[in-house]
N, C-alpha and C positions, 0 to 999 in steps of 0.2 A: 483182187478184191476179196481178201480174206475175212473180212469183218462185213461182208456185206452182209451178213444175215442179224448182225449188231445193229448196225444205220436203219435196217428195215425194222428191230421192235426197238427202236427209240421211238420210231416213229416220224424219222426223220427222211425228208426230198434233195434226195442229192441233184445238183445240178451241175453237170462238166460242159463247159464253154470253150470251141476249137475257135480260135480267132486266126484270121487270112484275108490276102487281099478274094474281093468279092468273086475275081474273072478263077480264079482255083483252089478256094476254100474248101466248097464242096467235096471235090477229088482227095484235098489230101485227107479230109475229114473221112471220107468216105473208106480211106486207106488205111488209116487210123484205128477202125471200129469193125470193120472187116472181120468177120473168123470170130467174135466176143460176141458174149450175151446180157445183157444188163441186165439187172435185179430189177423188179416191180417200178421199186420206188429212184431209182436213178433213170436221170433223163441227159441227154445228148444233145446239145444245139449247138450252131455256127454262130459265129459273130462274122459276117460279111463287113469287110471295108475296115477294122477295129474300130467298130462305132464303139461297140461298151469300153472295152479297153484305153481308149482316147478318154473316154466320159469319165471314167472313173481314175485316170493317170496313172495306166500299169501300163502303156508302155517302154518296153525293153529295146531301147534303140542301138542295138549290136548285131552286125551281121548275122544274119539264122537265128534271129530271135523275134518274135511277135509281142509276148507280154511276160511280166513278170508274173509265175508261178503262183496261185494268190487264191486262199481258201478265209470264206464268208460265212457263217452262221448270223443267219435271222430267224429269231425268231416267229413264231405264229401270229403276231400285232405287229409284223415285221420293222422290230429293232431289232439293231444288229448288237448282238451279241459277243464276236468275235471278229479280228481279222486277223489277217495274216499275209501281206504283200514279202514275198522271198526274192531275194536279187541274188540267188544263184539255183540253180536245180536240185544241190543237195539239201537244201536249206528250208524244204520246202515242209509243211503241217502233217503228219503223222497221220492215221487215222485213228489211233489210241489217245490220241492228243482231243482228236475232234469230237470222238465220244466223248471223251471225259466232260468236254464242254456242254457235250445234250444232256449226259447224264446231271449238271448244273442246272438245268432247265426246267428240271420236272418239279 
């Protein structure tokens, strides 16, 4: 999280979503985030059972995969501004990519 001190004076709420089935989400979320410390403004939550991931149709139905990789900007009247659904790991939104899109914002 080398730009985390960037996403905190955008003024931007990061939000990272571990999706798993509900009976061992927790755990591996928990395995996940172990040993890291989050910035202020970044927050960590579970999706139990991939209610959102289902809702929103990222899931990635390949063996060892839960969802596809997928970076959202909403804005503050929350329209979304940005997507970014990746169907590979490498593939995935930059975080000089996603400034640039707050820095659009202002």
């Amino acid at each position: 999280m080398g730009q985390a001190r960037e996403f905190q004076a955008s003024g931007a709420s990061v939000v990272m979503i571990y999706p798993g089935a509900a009976a061992s989400v927790q755990q591996y979320a928990s395995a996940f985030i172990t040993g890291k410390t989050l910035p202020d403004n970044f927050y960590f939550v579970t999706d139990p059972d991939l209610k959102t991931v289902n809702l929103y149709g990222l899931r990635w139905d390949t063996p060892g995969e839960t969802a596809y990789p997928s970076t959202v900007v909403v804005d503050r009247q929350g329209i979304v501004r940005f997507v970014k659904i990746s169907h590979s790991h490498g593939d995935r939104s930059t975080a000089p990519e996603v400034l640039q899109i707050l820095a659009g914002l202002k």
